[in-house]
C-alpha positions as CSV (number, residue, x, y, z in Angstrom):
1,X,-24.3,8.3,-24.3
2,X,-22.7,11.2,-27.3
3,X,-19.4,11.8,-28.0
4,X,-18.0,8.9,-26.1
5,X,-14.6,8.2,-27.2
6,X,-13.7,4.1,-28.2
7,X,-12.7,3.2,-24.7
8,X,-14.8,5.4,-22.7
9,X,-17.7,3.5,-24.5
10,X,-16.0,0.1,-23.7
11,X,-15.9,1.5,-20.0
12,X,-19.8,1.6,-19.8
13,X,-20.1,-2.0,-20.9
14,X,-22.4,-4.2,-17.8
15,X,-21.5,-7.9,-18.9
16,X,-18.2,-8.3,-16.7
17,X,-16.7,-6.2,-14.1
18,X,-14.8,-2.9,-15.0
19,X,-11.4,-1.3,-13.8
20,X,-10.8,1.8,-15.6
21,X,-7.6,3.1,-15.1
22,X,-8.2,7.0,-16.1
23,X,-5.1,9.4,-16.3
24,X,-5.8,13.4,-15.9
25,X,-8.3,14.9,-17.8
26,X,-9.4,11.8,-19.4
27,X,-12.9,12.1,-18.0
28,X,-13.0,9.9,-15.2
29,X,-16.0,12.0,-14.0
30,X,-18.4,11.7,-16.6
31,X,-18.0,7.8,-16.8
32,X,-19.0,7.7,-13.8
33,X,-22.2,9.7,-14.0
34,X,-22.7,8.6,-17.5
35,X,-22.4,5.0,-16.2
36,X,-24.1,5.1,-13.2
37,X,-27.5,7.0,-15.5
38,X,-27.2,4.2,-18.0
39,X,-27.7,1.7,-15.7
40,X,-30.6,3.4,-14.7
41,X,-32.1,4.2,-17.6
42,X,-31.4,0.8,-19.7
43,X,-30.9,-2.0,-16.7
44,X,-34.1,0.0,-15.5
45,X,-33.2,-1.3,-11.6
46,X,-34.2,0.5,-9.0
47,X,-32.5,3.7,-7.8
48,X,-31.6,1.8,-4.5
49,X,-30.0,-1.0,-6.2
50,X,-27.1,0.6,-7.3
51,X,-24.3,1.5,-4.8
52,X,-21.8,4.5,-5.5
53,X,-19.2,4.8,-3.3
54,X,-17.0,7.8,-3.4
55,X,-13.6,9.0,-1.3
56,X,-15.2,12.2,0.2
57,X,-18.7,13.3,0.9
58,X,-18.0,16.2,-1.3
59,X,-17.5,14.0,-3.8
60,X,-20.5,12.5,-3.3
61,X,-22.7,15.5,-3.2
62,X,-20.8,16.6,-6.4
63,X,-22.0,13.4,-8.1
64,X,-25.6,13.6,-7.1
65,X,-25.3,17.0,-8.5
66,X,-23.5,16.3,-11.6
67,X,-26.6,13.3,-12.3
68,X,-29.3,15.7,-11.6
69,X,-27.6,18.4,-14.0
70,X,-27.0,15.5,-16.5
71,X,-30.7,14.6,-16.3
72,X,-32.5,17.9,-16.6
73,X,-30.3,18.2,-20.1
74,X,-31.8,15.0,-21.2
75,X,-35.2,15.8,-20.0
76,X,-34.7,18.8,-22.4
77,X,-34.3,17.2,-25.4
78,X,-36.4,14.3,-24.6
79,X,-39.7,13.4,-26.6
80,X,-40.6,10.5,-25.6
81,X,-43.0,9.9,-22.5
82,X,-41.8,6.4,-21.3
83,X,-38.2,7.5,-21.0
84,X,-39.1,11.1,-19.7
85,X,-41.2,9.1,-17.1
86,X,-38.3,6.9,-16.1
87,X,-36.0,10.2,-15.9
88,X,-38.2,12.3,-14.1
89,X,-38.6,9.1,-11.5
90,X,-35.1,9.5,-10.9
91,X,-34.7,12.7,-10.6
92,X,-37.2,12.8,-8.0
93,X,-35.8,9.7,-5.7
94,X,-32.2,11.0,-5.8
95,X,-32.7,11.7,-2.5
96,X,-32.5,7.9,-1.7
97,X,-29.6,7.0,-4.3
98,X,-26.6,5.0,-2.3
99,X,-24.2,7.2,-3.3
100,X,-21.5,8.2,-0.1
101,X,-17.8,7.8,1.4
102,X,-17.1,4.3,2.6
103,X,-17.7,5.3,5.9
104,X,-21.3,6.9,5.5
105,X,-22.6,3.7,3.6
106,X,-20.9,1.5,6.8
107,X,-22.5,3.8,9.0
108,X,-26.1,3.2,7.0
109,X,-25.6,-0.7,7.2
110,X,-25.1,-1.1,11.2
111,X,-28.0,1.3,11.6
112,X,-29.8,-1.2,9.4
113,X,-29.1,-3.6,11.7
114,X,-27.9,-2.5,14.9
115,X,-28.7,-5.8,17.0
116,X,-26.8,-7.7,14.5
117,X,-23.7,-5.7,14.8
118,X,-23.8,-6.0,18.7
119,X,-24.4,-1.9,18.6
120,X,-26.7,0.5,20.9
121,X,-29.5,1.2,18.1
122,X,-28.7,4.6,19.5
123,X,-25.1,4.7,18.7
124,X,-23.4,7.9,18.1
125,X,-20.3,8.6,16.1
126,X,-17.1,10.3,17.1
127,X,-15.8,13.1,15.6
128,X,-11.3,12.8,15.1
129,X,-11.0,14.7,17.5
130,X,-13.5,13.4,20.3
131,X,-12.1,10.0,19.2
132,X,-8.5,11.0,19.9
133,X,-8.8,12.6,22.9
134,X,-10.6,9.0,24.2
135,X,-7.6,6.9,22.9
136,X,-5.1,9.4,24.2
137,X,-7.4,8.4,27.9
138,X,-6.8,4.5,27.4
139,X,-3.4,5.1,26.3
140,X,-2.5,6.9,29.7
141,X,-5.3,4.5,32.1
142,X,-2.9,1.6,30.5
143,X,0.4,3.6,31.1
144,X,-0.5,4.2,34.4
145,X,-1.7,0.6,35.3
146,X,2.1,-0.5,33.6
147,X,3.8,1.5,36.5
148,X,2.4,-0.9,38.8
149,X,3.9,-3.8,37.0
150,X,7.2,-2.5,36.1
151,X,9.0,-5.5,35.7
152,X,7.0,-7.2,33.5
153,X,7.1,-4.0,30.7
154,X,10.7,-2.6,31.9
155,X,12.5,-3.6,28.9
156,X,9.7,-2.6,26.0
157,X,9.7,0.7,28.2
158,X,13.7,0.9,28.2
159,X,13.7,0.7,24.8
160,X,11.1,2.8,23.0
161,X,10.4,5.4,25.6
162,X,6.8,6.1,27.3
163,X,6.3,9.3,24.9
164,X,7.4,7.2,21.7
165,X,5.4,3.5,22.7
166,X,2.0,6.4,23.1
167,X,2.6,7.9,19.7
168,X,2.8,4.2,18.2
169,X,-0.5,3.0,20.5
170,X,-2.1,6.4,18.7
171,X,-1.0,5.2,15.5
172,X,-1.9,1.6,15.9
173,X,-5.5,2.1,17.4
174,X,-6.3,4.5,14.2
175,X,-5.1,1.2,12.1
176,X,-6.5,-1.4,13.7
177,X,-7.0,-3.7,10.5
178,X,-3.5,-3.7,9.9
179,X,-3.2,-4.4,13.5
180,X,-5.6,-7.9,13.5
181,X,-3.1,-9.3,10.3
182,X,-0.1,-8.6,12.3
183,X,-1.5,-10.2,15.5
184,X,-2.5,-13.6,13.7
185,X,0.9,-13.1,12.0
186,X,2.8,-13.4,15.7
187,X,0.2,-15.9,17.2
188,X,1.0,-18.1,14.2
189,X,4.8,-18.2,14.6
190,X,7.5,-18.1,17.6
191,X,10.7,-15.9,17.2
192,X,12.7,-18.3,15.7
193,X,10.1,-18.6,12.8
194,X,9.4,-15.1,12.5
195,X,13.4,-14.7,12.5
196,X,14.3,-17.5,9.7
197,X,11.3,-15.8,7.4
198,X,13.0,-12.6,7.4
199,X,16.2,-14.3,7.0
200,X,15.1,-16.1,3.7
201,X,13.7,-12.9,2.4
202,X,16.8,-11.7,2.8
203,X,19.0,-14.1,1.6
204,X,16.2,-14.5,-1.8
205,X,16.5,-10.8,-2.6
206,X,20.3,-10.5,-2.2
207,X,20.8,-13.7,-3.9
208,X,18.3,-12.7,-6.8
209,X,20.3,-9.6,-6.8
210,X,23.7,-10.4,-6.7
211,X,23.8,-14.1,-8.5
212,X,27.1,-16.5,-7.6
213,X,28.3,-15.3,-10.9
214,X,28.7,-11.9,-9.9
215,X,30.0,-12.7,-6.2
216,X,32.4,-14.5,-7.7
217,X,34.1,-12.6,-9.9
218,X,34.1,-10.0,-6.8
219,X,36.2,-12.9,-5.1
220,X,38.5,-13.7,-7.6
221,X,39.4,-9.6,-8.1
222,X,39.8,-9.4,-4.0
223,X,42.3,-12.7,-3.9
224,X,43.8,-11.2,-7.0
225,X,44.6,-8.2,-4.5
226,X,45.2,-10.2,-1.1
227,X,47.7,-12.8,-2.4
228,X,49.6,-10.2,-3.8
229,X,50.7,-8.3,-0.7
230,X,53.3,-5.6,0.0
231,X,54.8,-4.3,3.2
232,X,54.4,-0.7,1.7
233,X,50.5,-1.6,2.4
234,X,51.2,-2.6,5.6
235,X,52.7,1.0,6.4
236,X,49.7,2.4,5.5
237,X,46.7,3.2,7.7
238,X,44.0,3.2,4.6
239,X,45.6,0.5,3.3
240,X,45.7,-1.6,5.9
241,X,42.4,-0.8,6.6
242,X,41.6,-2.2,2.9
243,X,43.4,-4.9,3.1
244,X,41.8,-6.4,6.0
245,X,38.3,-5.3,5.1
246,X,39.5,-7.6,1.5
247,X,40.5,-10.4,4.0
248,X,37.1,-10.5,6.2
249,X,35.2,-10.6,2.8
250,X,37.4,-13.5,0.9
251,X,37.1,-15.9,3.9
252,X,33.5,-16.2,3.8
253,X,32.3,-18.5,1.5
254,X,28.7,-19.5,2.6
255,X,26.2,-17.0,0.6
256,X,23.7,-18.4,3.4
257,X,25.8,-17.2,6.4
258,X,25.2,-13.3,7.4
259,X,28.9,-12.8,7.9
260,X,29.7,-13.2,3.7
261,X,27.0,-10.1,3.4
262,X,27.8,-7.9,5.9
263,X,31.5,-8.1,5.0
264,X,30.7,-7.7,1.2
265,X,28.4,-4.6,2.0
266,X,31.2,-3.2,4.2
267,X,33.7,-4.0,1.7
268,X,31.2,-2.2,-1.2
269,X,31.3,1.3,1.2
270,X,35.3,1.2,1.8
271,X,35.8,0.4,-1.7
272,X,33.4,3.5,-3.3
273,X,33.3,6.9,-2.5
274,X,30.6,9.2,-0.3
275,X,28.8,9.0,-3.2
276,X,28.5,5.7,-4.7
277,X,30.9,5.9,-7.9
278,X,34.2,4.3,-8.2
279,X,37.6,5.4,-7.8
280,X,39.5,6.5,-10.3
281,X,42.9,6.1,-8.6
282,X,44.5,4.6,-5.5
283,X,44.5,7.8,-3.8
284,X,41.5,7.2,-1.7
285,X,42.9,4.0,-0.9
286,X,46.1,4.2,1.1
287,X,47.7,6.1,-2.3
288,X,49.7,4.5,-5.1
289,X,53.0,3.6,-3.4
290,X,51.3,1.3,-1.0
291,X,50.2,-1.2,-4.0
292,X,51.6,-2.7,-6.5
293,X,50.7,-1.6,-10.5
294,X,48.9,-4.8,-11.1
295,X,46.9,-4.3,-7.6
296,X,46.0,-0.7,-8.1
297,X,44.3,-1.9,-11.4
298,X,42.3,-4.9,-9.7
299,X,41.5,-2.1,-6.7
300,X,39.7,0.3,-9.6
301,X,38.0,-3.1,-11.5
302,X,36.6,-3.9,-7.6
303,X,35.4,-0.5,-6.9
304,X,33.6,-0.6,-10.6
305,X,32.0,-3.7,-9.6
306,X,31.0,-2.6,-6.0
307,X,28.8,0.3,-7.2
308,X,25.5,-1.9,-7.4
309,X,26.4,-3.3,-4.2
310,X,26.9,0.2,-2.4
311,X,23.5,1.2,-4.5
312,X,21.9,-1.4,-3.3
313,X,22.5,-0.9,0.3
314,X,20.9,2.6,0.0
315,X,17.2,1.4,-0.5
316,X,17.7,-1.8,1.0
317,X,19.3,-3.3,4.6
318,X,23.0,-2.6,5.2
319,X,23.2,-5.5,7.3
320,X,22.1,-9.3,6.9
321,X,19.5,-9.9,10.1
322,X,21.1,-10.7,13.2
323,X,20.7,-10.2,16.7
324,X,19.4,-6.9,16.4
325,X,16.7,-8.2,14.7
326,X,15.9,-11.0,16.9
327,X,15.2,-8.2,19.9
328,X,13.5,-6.0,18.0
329,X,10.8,-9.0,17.1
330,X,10.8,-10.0,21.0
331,X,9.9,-5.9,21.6
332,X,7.2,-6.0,18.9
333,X,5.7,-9.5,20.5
334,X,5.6,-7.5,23.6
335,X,4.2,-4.5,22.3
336,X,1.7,-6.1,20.4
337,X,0.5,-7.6,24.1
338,X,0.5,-4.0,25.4
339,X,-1.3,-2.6,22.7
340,X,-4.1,-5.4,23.2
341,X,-4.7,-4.1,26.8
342,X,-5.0,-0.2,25.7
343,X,-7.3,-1.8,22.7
344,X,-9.7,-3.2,25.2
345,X,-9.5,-0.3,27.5
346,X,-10.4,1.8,24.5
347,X,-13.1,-0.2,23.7
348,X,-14.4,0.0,27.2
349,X,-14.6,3.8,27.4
350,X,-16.5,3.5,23.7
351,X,-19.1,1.5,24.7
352,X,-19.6,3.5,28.2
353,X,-20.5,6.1,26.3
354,X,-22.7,4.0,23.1
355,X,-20.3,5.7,21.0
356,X,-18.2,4.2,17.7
357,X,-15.2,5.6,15.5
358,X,-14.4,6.0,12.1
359,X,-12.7,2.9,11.8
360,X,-15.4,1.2,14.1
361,X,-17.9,2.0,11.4
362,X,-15.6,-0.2,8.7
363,X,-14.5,-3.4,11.2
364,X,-18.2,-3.4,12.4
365,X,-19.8,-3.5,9.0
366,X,-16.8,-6.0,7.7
367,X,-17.6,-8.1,10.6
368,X,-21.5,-8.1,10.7
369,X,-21.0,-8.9,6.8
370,X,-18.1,-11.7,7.4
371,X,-20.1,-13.6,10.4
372,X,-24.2,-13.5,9.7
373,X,-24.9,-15.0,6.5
374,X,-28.1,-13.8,6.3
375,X,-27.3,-10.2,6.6
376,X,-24.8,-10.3,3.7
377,X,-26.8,-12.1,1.1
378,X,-29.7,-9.7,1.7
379,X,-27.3,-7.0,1.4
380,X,-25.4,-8.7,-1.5
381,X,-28.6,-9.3,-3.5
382,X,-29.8,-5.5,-2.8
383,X,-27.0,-4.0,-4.6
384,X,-26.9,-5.2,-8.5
385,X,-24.2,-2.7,-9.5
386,X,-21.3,-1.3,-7.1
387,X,-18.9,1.6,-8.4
388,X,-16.3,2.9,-6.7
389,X,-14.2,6.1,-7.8
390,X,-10.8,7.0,-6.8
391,X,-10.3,3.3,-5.8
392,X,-6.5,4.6,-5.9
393,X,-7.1,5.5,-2.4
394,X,-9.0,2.4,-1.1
395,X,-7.4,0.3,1.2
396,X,-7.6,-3.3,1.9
397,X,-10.5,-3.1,4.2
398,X,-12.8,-1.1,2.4
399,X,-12.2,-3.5,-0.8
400,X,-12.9,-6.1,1.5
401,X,-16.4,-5.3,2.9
402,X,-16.9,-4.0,-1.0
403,X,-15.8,-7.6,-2.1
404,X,-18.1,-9.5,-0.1
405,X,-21.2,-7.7,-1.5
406,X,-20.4,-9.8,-4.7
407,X,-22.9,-12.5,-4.4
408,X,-21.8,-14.8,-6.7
409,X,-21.7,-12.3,-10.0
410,X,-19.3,-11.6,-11.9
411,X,-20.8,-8.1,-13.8
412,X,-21.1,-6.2,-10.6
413,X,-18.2,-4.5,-10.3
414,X,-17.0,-1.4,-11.8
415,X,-13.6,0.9,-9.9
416,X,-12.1,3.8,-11.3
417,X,-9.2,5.5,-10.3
418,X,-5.3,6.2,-11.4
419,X,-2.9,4.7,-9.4
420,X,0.0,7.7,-10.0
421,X,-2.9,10.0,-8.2
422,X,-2.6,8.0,-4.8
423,X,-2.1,10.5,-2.1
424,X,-3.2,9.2,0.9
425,X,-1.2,6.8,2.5
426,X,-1.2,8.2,5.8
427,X,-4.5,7.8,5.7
428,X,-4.6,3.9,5.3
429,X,-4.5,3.8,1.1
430,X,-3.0,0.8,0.0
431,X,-2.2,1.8,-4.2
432,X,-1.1,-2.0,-4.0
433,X,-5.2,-2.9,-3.8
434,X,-6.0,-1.4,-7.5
435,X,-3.8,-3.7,-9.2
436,X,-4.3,-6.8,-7.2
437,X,-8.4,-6.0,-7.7
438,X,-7.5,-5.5,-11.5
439,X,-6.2,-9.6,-11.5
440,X,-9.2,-10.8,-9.6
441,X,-10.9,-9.6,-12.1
442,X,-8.7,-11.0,-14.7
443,X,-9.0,-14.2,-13.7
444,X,-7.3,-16.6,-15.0
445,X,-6.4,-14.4,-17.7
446,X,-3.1,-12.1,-18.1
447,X,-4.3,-8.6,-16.4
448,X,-3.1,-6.8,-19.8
449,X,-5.4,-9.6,-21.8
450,X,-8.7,-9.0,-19.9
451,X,-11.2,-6.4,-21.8
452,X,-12.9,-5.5,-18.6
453,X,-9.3,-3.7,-17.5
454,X,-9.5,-0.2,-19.5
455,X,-6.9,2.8,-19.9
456,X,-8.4,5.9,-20.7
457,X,-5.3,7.6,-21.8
458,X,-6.8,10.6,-24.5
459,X,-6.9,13.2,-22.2
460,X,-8.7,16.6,-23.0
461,X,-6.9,19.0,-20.6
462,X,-3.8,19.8,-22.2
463,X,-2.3,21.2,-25.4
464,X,-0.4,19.1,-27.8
465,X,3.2,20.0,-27.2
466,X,2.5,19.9,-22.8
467,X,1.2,16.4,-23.0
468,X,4.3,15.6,-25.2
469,X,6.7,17.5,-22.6
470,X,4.6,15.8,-19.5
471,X,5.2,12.1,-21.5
472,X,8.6,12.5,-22.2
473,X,9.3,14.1,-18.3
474,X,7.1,11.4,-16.3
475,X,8.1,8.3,-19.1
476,X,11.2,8.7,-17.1
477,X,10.3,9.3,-13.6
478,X,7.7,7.0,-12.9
479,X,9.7,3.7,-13.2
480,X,9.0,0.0,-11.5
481,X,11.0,-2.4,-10.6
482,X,9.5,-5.3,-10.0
483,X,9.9,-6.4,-6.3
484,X,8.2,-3.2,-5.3
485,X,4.9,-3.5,-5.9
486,X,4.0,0.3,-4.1
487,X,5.7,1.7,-7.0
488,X,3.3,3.0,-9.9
489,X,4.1,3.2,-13.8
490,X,3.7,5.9,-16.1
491,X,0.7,5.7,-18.4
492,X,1.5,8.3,-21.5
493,X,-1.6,9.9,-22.0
């Protein structure tokens, strides 16, 4: 292909599998036609070997389109009979390429093999809204069947509301992958478990987060204030407030017990202001006559220290777990039970009617791939290439069903998307799945080390001086930190 740049070349290569990473305007598009035409016109594979997979059927009608257009301008300049021959057999069985959403090419699979999948050969799928309107039917036949067994759902009901436990069923049924992970997740552990994990992730993230060295030094500034006590404090209502807050926190010694966290987060918002910053004089704190000089000076160094502490607490729990927590996992076991009853009731009116949903088509295909061998090497050893754009807005699913298509080869593979472009998490996207797809294909290797994993970061849409102002602006926007793995660099272009 002309007029490739260096990396755009690279991203065309068919020895090992490809991630590109492609920023705006770096011509994410044309790799992919150019790719997918090279295939066909060097690997010389049939048309029908080489699945496309796209995020909308827009997109997928745009690509067909964009590889006939491509075609007839090679065609023109063409001399050659063989290769006109093999273009001109292209062009003509476009028609049959596998190039579609996700869903459509699920949808083509269990028609393939209907008996397989358990389905009606006749099976019809639901539109949204017909689908919604047959949930929102098993959600009240379920409701309705509850009121008859009041105290075995009284407290679930007590708690969330009728109106609010429908919305979640709603929201659950539509994610019903999710749903099978968090099932197995509660079959494999009782409360207690389930409590002491999120306990430890607690304790590891505070701990990594606020070392002994730092808690410390918080200790030794609060005795410095608590040994030193006046009776003008004690007149004081802020002060006394302080004073005892300064107490609760200094007695607890165990960084394991709940009780030395939630008094050092409590301590961290009495000890800052509304807005996170320190104080700059004893005013706020029961005034300058209630402390001593050497006291209102330790008071300021605390409230310096306790800003990352009162940070902290804004993006992360203001409380160690407790009881709270231990309810709330008893309500989602219980939940989880009611949802499993609306699920089959669901799946009852669906198959009254030989109908399937959107999401049907995805668990159905994973499924008929995952349990009958036979069925997934044939499919596996049909498709010699897979692509899939805007993998930015896969989820864990669809990678999934893509994944076991691999059959064995590792040159199969080829995403594209950029991770900073991913929109649609209300729709199921999980940005999480590019990078963790970008290491399996690593290997062994460092992610950064691996030449299949490309940046495409010469962009041909802006000026000069914008894509210097848009660097600069996003460079420091678009920052990580590192136990957040839904958060998304910046890639200067």
């Amino acid at each position: 292909m002309e007029n490739l740049t260096e990396k755009q070349e690279a991203a065309l290569a068919r020895d090992k599998n490809i991630a590109v990473t492609a920023g705006a305007g770096t011509g994410k598009t044309r790799i992919l036609v150019d790719r997918y035409l090279d295939i066909l016109l060097h690997d010389t594979v049939d048309i029908r070997r080489v699945l496309a997979i796209t995020y909308t059927t827009k997109a997928a009608a745009e690509m067909v389109e964009r590889v006939a257009v491509k075609l007839d301008h090679l065609l023109q300049t063409e001399r050659e009979n063989k290769k006109r021959k093999r273009m001109l057999e292209i062009r003509n069985r476009l028609s049959s390429a596998y190039i579609s959403t996700i869903h459509a090419f699920c949808n083509r699979l269990l028609r393939e093999y209907p008996v397989e999948a358990g389905l009606d050969p006749d099976f019809g799928v639901m539109t949204e809204m017909q689908s919604g309107l047959l949930a929102e039917q098993a959600i009240a036949d379920e409701l309705n069947r509850a009121g008859g067994e009041a105290d075995r759902w009284i407290n679930l009901f007590r708690i969330f509301g009728a109106e609010n436990i429908s919305k979640m069923l709603k929201i659950c049924l539509a994610r019903r992958y999710e749903m099978i992970s968090i099932r197995r997740f509660f079959d494999s552990r009782s409360d207690t478990e389930i409590f002491d994990d999120i306990m430890n992730e607690f304790l590891q993230r505070a701990g990594e987060r606020f070392p002994v060295e730092k808690t410390d030094i918080l200790r030794l500034l609060v005795k410095s204030i608590a040994e030193e006590s006046t009776d003008a404090a004690c007149g004081h209502e802020k002060a006394v407030v302080v004073v005892q807050k300064l107490e609760s926190f200094y007695e607890q010694e165990d960084r394991s017990h709940a009780e030395f966290w939630n008094t050092l987060f409590t301590l961290s918002l009495q000890m800052t202001t509304s807005k996170r910053k320190a104080y700059r004089n004893a005013g706020s704190i029961g005034g300058k006559s209630s402390w001593s000089p050497a006291q209102i000076e330790a008071l300021i160094r605390l409230s310096e220290q306790m800003i990352p502490v009162a940070e902290w607490i804004q993006t992360n729990p203001s409380r160690a777990p407790g009881s709270t927590d231990r309810m709330v996992i008893e309500h989602i076991r219980n939940f989880i039970e009611f949802y499993e009853r609306v699920l089959g009731r669901y799946t009852l009116l669906k198959q009254s009617l030989s109908q399937v949903d959107f999401e049907d088509l995805q668990l159905l295909a994973l499924e008929l791939l995952q349990r009958n061998e036979a069925v997934r090497e044939k499919i596996a050893n049909q498709f010699r290439y897979v692509m899939i754009d805007e993998f930015q807005d896969t989820n864990g699913l669809q990678w999934e069903i893509a994944r076991l298509l691999e059959g064995g080869m590792t040159d199969k593979y080829f995403i594209v998307g950029d991770p900073k472009q991913s929109i649609y998490g209300f729709r199921g996207a999980d940005v999480r799945v590019f990078e963790s797809v970008k290491k399996i294909f690593a290997g062994k290797q460092p992610v950064n080390d691996y030449e299949g994993n490309i940046t495409l970061d010469q962009t041909f849409r802006f000026k000069e001086n914008l894509n210097t102002f848009f660097n600069h602006l996003f460079m420091n926007v678009l920052n990580v930190e590192d136990d957040n793995p839904w958060q998304v660099g910046y890639e200067p272009l």
